[in-house]
Structures are given as C-alpha cells and as structure tokens.
C-alpha positions as CSV (number, residue, x, y, z in Angstrom):
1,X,3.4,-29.1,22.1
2,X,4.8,-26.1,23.4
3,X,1.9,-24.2,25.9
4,X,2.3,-20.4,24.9
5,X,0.1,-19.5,21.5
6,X,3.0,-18.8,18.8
7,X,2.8,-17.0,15.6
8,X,5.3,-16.0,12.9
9,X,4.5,-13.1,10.6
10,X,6.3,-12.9,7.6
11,X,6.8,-9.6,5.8
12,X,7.9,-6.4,7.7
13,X,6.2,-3.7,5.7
14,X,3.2,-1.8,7.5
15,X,0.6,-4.5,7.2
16,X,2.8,-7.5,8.8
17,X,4.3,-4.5,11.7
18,X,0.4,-3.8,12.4
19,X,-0.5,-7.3,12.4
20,X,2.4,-8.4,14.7
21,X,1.5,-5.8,17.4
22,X,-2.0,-6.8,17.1
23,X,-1.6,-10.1,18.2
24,X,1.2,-9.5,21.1
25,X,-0.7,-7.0,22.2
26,X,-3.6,-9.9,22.2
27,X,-0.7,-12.2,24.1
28,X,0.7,-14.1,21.8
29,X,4.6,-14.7,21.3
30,X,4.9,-13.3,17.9
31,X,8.3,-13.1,15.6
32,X,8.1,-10.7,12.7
33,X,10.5,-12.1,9.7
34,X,11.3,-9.3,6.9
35,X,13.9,-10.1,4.0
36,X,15.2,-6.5,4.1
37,X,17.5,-4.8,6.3
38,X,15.0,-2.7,7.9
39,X,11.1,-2.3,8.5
40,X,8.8,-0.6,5.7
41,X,11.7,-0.6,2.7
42,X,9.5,-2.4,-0.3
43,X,6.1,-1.1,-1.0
44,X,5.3,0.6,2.1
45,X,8.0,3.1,1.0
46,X,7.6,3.1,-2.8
47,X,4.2,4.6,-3.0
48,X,2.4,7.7,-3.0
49,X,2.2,8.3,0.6
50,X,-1.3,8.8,0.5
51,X,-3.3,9.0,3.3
52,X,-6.9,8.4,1.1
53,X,-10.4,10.5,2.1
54,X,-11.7,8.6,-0.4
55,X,-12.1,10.6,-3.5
56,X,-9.6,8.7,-5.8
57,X,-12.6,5.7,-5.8
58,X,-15.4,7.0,-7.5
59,X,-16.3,3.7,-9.0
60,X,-15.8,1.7,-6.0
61,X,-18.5,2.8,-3.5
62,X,-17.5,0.4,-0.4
63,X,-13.7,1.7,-0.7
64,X,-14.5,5.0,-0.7
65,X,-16.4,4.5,2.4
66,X,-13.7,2.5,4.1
67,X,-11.4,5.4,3.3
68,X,-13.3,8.0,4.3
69,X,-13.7,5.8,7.9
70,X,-10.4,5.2,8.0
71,X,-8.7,8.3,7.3
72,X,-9.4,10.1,10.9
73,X,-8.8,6.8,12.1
74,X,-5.1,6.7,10.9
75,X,-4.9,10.3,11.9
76,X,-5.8,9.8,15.4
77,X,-2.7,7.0,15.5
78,X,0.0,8.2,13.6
79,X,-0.3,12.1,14.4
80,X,3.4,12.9,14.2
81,X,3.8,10.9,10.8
82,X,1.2,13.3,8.8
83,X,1.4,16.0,6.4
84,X,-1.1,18.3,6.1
85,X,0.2,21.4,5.2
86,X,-0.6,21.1,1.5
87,X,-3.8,22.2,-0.2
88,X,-5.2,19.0,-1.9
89,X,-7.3,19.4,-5.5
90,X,-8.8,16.8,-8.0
91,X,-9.4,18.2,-11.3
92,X,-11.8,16.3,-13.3
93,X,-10.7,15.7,-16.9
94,X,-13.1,16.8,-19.5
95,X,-12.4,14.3,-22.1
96,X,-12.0,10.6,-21.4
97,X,-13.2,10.3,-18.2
98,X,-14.7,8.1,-16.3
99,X,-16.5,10.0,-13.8
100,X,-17.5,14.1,-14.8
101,X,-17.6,17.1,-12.2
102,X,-21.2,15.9,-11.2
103,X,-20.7,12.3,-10.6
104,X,-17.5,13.2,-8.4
105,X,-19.3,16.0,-6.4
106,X,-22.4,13.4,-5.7
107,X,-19.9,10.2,-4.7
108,X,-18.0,13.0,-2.1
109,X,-21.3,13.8,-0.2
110,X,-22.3,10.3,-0.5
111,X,-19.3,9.2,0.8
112,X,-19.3,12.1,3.4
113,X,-16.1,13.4,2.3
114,X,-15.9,17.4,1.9
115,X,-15.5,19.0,-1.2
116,X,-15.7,22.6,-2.4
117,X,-15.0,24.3,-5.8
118,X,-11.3,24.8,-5.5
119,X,-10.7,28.6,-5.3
120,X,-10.0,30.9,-8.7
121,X,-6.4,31.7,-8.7
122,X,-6.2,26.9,-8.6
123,X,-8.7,26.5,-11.0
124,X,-6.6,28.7,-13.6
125,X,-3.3,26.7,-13.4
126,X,-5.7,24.0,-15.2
127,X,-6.3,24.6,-19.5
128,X,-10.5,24.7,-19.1
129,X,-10.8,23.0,-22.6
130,X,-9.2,19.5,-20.8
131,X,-10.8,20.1,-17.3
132,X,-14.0,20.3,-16.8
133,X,-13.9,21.3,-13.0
134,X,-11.3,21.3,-10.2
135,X,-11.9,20.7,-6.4
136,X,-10.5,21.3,-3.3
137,X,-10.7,18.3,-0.8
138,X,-9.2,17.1,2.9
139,X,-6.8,14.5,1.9
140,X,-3.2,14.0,3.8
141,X,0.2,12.7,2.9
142,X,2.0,10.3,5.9
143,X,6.0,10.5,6.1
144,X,7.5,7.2,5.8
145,X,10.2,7.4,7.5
146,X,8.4,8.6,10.7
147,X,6.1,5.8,10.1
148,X,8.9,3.1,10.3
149,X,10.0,4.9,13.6
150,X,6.7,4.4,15.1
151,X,6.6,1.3,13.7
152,X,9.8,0.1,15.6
153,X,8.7,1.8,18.7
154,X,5.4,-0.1,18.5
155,X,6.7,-3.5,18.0
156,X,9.0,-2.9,20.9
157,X,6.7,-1.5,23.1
158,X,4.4,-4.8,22.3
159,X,7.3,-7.3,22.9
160,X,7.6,-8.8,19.3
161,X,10.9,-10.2,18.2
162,X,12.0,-8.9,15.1
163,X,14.5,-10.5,12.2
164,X,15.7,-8.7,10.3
165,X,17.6,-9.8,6.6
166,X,16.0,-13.2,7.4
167,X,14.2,-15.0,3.8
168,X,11.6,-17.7,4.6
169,X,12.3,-20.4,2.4
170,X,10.5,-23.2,3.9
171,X,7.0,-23.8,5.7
172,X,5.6,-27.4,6.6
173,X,3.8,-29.2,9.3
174,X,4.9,-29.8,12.0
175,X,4.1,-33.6,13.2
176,X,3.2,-32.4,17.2
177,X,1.2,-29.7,15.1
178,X,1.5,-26.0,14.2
179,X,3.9,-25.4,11.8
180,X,7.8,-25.0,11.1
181,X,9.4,-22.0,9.5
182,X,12.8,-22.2,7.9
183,X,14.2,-18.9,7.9
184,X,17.7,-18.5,6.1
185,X,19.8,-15.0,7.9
186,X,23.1,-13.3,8.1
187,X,24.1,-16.7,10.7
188,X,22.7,-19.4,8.3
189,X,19.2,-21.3,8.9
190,X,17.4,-21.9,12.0
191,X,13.5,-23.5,12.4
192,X,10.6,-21.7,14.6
193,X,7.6,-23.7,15.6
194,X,4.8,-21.9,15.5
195,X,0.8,-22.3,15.9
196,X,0.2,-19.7,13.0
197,X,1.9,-17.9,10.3
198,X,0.5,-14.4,8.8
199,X,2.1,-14.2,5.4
200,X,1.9,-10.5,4.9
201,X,4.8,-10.8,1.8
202,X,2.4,-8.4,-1.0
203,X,4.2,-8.6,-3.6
204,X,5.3,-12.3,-2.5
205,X,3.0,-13.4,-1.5
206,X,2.8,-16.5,-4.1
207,X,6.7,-17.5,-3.8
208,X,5.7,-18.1,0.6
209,X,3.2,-19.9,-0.5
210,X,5.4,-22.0,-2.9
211,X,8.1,-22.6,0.0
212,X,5.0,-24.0,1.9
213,X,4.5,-26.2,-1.2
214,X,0.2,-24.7,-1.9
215,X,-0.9,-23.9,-5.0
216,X,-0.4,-19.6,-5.5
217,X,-4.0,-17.4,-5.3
218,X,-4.5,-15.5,-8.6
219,X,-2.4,-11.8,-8.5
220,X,-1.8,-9.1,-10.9
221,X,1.6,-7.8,-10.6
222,X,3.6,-4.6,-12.4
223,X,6.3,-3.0,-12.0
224,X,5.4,0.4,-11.0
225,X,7.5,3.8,-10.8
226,X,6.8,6.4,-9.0
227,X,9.0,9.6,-10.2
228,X,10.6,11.9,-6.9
229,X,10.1,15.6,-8.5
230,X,11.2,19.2,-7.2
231,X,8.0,20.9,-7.9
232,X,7.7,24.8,-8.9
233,X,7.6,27.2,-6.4
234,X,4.0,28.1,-7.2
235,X,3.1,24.3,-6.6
236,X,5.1,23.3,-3.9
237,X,2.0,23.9,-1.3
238,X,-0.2,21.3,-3.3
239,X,-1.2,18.1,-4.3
240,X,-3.3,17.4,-7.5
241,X,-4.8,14.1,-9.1
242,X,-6.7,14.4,-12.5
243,X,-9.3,11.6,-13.0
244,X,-10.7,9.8,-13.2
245,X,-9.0,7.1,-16.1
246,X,-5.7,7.5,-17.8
247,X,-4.3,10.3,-16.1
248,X,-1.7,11.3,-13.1
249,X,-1.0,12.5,-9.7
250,X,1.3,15.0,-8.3
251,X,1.2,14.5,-4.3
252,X,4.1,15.6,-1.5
253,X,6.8,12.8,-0.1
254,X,7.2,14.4,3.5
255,X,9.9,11.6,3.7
256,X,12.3,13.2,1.1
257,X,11.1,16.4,0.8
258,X,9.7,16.2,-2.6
259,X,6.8,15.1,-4.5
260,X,5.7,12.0,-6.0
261,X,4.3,11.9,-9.6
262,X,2.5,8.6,-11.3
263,X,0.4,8.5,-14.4
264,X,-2.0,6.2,-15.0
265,X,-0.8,5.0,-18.1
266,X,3.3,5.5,-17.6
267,X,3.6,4.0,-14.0
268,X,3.3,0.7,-15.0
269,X,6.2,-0.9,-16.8
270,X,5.7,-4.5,-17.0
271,X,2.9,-6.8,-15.4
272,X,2.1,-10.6,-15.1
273,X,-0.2,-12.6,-13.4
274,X,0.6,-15.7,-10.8
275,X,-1.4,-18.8,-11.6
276,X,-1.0,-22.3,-12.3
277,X,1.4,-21.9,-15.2
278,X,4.1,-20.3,-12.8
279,X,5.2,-17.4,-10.5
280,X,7.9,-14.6,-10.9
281,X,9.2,-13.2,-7.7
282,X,9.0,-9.9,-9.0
283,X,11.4,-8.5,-6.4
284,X,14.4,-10.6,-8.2
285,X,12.9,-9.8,-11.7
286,X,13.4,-6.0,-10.6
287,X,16.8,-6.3,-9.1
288,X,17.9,-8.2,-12.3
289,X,16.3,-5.4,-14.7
290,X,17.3,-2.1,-14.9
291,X,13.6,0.2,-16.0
292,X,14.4,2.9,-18.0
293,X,12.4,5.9,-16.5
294,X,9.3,7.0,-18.4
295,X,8.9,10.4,-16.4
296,X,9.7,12.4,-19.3
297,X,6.4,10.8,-21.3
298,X,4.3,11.4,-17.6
299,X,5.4,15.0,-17.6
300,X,4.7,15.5,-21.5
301,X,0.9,14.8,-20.6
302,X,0.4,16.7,-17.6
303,X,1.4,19.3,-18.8
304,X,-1.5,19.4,-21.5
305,X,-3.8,20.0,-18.3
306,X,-1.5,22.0,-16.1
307,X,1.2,23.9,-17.9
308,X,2.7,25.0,-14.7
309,X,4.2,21.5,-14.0
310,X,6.6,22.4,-17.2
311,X,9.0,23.8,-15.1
312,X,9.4,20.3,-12.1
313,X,12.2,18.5,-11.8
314,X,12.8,14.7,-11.5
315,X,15.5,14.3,-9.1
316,X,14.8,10.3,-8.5
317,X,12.5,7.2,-9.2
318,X,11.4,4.7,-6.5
319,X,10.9,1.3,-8.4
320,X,8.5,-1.5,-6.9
321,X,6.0,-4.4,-7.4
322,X,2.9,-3.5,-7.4
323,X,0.0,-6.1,-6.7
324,X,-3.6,-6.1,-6.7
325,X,-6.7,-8.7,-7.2
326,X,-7.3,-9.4,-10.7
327,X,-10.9,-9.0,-9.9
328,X,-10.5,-5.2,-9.4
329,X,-9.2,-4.1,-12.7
330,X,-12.7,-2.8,-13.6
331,X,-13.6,-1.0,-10.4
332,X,-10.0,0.0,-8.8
333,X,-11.6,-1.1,-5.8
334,X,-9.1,-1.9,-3.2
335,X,-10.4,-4.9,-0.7
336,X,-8.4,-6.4,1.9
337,X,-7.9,-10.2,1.3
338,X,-7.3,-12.1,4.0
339,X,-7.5,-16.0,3.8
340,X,-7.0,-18.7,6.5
341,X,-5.8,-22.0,6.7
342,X,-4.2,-21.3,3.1
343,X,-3.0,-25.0,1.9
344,X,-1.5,-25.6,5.5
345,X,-4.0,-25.5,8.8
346,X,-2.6,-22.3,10.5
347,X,-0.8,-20.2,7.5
348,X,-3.2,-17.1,6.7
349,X,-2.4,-14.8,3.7
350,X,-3.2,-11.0,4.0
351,X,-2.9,-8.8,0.9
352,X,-3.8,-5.5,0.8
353,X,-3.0,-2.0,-1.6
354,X,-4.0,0.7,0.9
355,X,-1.3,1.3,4.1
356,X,-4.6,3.7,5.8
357,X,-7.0,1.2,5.5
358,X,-4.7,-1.4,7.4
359,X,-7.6,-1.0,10.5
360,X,-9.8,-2.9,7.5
361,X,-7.4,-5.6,7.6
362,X,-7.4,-6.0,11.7
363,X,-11.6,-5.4,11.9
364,X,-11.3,-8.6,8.9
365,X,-9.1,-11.4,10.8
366,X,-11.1,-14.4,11.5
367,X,-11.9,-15.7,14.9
368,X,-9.8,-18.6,14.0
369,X,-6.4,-16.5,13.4
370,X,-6.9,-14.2,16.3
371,X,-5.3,-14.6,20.1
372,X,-7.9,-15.8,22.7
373,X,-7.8,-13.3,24.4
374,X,-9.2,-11.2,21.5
375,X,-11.9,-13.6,20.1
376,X,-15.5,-13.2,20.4
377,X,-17.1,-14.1,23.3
C-alpha cells in the first residue's frame, strides 16, 4: 500500500476547509473534494453570519458554554473577517416565550457572557406590551466572503490539493486497504486511494453515505430562507434577535452589505427526515423548486415588536438546506457529531450547525481519524 498517510475530505464549506488544514498541517497528504465551483458557496454562505457569544441557547447549557469559549477563539483567527461595528440586542418577548428577562439575564452570567440593560433610546424602538426586556450583549457578525479568502489562503499555505466542481459518487474498499473515491469533474471520472475519508457534505451527508453503499444516520432537513434587507437608517448600526421561541432575527451580512432577517416560524419552508424509508438530496430538490419568499409574513410580525423595521427593504433571499440532529428539536442545542469508521473502516462523518464552533469539531476527532503526528502520546 502506498507509504504516505492519505485522506480525502469531501465537502468544501468551512467545516471540510478546517478539517483539511488540520490534518496537512498534521502531515498528511490531504485532497479537499467540493461539488461547487468555489469554497464556502452552500451553507457556509446562506446563514446568518453569526459569530455566537452564546446567548441565542438559553435552553442548551453546554452550547452556550461552547459558544461563549469559542467566540474569542474564532476572533483571535479570523480577525480580518469580523464585524463588530454594530451594537447587538436580544429583546425578550413577553408573551410566548420560552425563557423571560430573568432566566436570560441568569443563563448570561452563568455562561460568562456580558449583558447589560440595553440603553433607553433601544429599549423604546421595542412596543413594552410584547417585550418584556431588551439587552445589549457582545456578539459579532463574520464576512463570508473574507472567510473563503482565508480559507483559500489557508489550504494553500498547508499544501492541500483542492477540486473543485468535482461530485463524489462512489466510495468502496479498497482490496490493499484504505479506500477508493470516485470523483466525477469537468474532465470525466478519476479514483483516489486514500487511508481516510472525512465526509463533511451537511446537508449531504446521507447521499455520501449512499454512494459508499451504508445505511444513512437519522437528519432533519428544511429548506430554510434567509431574507437580504436594506435596513432603516436608524437601524442600520444594529443587530436584534427576539426570543426566545417563535420569533426572528435581524443581524448585518458584512459580505453584501445588508442584513439578514429569519423568523422562527417563516424560515422554514419544507422539511423531511433521512431514514430507512429513503433520502432526498435536498440540494437537487431546491434547484428543481422554485420557494416563493415568505419575507412579507416575517416582516408583518416583527413589526408587532419593533415598528421601526416597517420601513426595511428585502432586496434578495439566500435559499439552503438546513440540517440538524433530530434529537435537538427540544433544546436547539447544537452538538458537533462526528462518527468514525461509518459503514466502511476509514470514512468519518462530521456534521455540525455552528461555523464558530468549528474548534469543537477539531478538539472532538478521535485518535483513530487523526495524523500521527497529532495523536496522543
């Protein structure tokens, strides 16, 4: 078999580039395989650009603490791809909520995350008969755009080998051992024989595992939008999330210049789950269907707790797959999964929801998956 430890990771969004760089930087020969035309186009783009201190997880205790570890963490490494010239506030609802004004304010200093009463002239753009209480916290936006630069630079710098509009559509053993990956791109098919493969797909992760022929792990899938808005003038300095249950978030999108809005109960259009009974590749089910926008019916609510938003703009919608453990509905808590030897000896699946809490995923990778040079001693 060939001497030099191999790996393959499949999926080019911000989980598979850090992954990749990991383990060349550990000395492996590593080949990063991505579908798209570029690095960081599917969900690592299509979010909320987010950088989390923890307060959106009030009833997940262990996320909130990862996020709050995290957050000066991801700082510290991507310090040209962060926003922070926005003044961040959670307002907490004062009717159907899940947490109230005291519960938040205990998780924060639990947590370790500051948090103030937000000052007067925020706390008025809020009706006081819907909101019990409004905050100001430290929580960041990261550019996307930047981030795939730094990405690129990374993966360079590390000496991965990147493919680019290349589709995995075939993983088996390998009869000297390790494993073969067909990859279709733009010159046809061609195999790599590798010792490992890191599928790091998300929202695919279930149609890798059925070109390697194993049996899909359970995931909750939807097809989320996330509405692009001009914002007032009076609001274009902030970010605000109501919580905590079915309401919405307003946060900047340094890579476009705008701000993202979801809601709770309009961001989701469709969902599914993968199981026995089948899979849908939910990126062909979305380029097949054409979403009608729900923005209007977000905006209509918001506005109930903060009239000023009457007066954004929708100027675009990003459109993606979003995936998460079924297991999480209750708490919204946001794990990293990471499972080896998944149906084949050497393929590992990664899944995670959270692009700042990608250190969880590199602190989580079992001695097995990792380079020699970086196991245990």
């Amino acid at each position: 078999m060939h001497t030099a430890r191999t790996a393959a990771v499949v999926g080019g969004g911000f989980y598979g580039c850090m992954l990749a760089e990991w383990l060349a930087r550990g000395g492996m020969q590593v080949e990063l395989v991505e579908r798209e035309d570029d690095l960081l186009r599917r969900a690592s783009l299509a979010n909320q650009a987010r950088v989390h201190g923890g307060y959106h997880y009030p009833r997940s205790l262990l996320t909130g603490l990862r996020s709050r570890a995290n957050l000066p963490r991801f700082v510290a490494e991507f310090p040209d791809c962060i926003d922070t010239s926005f003044t961040k506030i959670y307002a907490i609802a004062a009717r159907h909520s899940h947490v109230t004004a005291r519960h938040f304010v205990g998780f924060c200093r639990r947590i370790g995350a500051p948090v103030a009463p937000a000052p007067a002239h925020l706390a008025r753009l809020f009706d006081p008969a819907l909101v019990e209480a409004v905050f100001a916290v430290e929580e960041f936006a990261f550019d996307a755009t930047k981030l795939r630069r730094a990405c690129r630079r990374r993966l360079a710098a590390a000496g991965v080998g990147v493919r680019l509009t290349t589709e995995v559509t075939h993983i088996a053993p390998h009869p000297r051992g390790g494993l073969v990956v067909t990859a279709r791109g733009p010159a046809g098919d061609h195999d790599l024989w590798v010792d490992r493969v890191f599928n790091c797909t998300y929202a695919r992760l279930n149609t890798l595992l059925a070109a390697a022929g194993v049996a899909p792990i359970p995931l909750r899938h939807e097809v989320a939008e996330m509405a692009l808005v001009e914002m007032p003038e009076a609001l274009v300095h902030l970010g605000v999330t109501v919580m905590c249950g079915p309401f919405f978030s307003v946060m900047p999108f340094p890579s476009r210049g705008l701000h993202s809005f979801s809601h709770v109960r309009y961001t989701p259009h469709t969902s599914w789950t993968d199981g026995p009974a089948g899979i849908l590749d939910g990126h062909r089910y979305l380029a097949a269907t054409a979403p009608r926008t729900r923005f209007p019916l977000m905006l209509r609510d918001a506005v109930r707790y903060m009239p000023a938003l009457a007066d954004c703009r929708q100027v675009d919608s990003l459109w993606e797959i979003k995936t998460v453990l079924p297991a999480n509905d209750k708490d919204d808590g946001r794990p990293i999964l990471f499972e080896h030897d998944v149906g084949l000896r050497g393929l590992s699946c990664v899944l995670a929801a959270k692009i700042d809490n990608v250190f969880d995923m590199l602190d989580a990778i079992p001695q097995a998956d990792a380079p020699p040079s970086r196991r245990a001693a």
